[in-house]
C-alpha positions as CSV (number, residue, x, y, z in Angstrom):
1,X,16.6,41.1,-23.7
2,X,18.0,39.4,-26.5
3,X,19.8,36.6,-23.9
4,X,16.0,36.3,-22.2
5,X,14.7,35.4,-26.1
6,X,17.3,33.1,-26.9
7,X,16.8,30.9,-24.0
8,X,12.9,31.0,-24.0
9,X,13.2,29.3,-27.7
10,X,15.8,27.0,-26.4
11,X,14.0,25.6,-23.9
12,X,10.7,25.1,-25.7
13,X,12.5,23.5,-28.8
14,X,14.5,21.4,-26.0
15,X,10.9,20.0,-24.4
16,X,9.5,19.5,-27.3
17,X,12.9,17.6,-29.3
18,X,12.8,16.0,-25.4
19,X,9.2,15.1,-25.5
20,X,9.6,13.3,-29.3
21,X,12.3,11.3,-28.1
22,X,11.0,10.5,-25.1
23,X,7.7,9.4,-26.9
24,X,9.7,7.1,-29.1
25,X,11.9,5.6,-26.5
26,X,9.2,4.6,-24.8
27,X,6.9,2.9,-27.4
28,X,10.0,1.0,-28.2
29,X,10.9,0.2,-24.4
30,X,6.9,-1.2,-24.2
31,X,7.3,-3.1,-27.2
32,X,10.3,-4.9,-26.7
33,X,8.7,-5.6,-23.2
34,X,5.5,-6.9,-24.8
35,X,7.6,-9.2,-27.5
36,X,9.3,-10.8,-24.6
37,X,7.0,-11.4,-21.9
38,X,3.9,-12.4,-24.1
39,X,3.8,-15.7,-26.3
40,X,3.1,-14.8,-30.0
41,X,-0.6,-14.6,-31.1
42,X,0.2,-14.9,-34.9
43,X,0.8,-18.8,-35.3
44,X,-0.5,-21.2,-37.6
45,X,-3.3,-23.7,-36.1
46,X,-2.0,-26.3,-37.6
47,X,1.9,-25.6,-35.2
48,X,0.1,-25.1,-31.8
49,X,-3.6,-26.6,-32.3
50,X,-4.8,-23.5,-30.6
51,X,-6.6,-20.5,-32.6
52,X,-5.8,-17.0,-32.1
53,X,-9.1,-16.6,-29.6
54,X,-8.1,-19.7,-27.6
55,X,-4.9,-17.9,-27.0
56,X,-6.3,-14.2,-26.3
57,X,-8.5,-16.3,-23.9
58,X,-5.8,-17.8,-22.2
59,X,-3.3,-14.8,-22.0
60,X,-6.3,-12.4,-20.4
61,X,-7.5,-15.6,-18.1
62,X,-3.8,-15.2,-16.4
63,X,-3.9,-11.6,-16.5
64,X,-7.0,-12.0,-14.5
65,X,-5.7,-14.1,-12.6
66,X,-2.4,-11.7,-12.1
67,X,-4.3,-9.0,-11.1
68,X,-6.2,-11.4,-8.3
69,X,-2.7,-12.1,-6.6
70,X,-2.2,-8.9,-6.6
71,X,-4.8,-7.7,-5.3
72,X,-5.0,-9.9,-3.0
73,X,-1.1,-9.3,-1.4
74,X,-1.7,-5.9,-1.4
75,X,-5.2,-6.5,0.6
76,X,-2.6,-8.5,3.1
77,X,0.3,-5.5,3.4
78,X,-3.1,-3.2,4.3
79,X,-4.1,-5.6,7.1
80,X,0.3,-5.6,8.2
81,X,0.0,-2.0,8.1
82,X,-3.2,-1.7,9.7
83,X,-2.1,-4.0,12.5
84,X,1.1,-2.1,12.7
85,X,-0.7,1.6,13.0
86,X,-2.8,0.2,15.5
87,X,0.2,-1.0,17.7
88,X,2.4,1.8,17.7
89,X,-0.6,4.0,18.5
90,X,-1.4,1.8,21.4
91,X,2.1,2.0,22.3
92,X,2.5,6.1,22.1
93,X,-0.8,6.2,24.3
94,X,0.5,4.6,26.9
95,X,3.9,6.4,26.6
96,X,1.7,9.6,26.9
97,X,0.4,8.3,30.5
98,X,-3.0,6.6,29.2
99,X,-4.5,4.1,27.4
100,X,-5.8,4.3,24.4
101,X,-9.3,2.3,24.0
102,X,-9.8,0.5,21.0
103,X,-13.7,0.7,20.8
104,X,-13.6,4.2,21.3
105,X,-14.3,6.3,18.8
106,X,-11.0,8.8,18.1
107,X,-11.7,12.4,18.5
108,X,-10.3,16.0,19.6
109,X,-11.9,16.6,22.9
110,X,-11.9,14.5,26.1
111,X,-14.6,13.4,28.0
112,X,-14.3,14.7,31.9
């Protein structure tokens, strides 16, 4: 019994000292990230000749436009894959000994 209690209290001080850590390591991984991918907000007008709302403004105007490409290449790969499903079904109805007919509806039961 005693070996049972011992490594329940290990294992819950381990996820928790793990979880801690873990918390910590990552706000300072997604710090560091956001230092060095994002241009600084906090300069003087007078350096740049752009105030801080000019530059929020610009930084979420290519985030926008980020998340546009995106979206956009992943509507493409969903068209590929679409295009690809469609042949290889084509493909494995024909291997089966009939066609497969595109405006048909698919379903379980076959029409005699």
């Amino acid at each position: 019994m005693s070996q049972q209690d011992n490594f329940s209290s290990g294992f819950f001080l381990g996820a928790i000292a793990g979880g801690i850590v873990g918390g910590v390591l990552g706000a300072l991984l997604t710090r560091a990230a956001d230092e060095t991918t994002e241009e600084p907000l906090l300069t003087s007008e007078s350096s740049s000749g752009k105030t801080l709302k000019a530059r929020k403004r610009t930084l979420r105007a290519s985030s926008e436009q980020n998340i546009e490409l995106a979206r956009q290449s992943l509507e493409d790969k969903i068209a590929q894959l679409n295009t690809a499903i469609d042949d290889v079904r084509q493909q494995l109805g024909n291997v089966n000994g009939r066609a497969i007919d595109p405006d048909r509806e698919n379903s379980m039961t076959e029409d005699s």
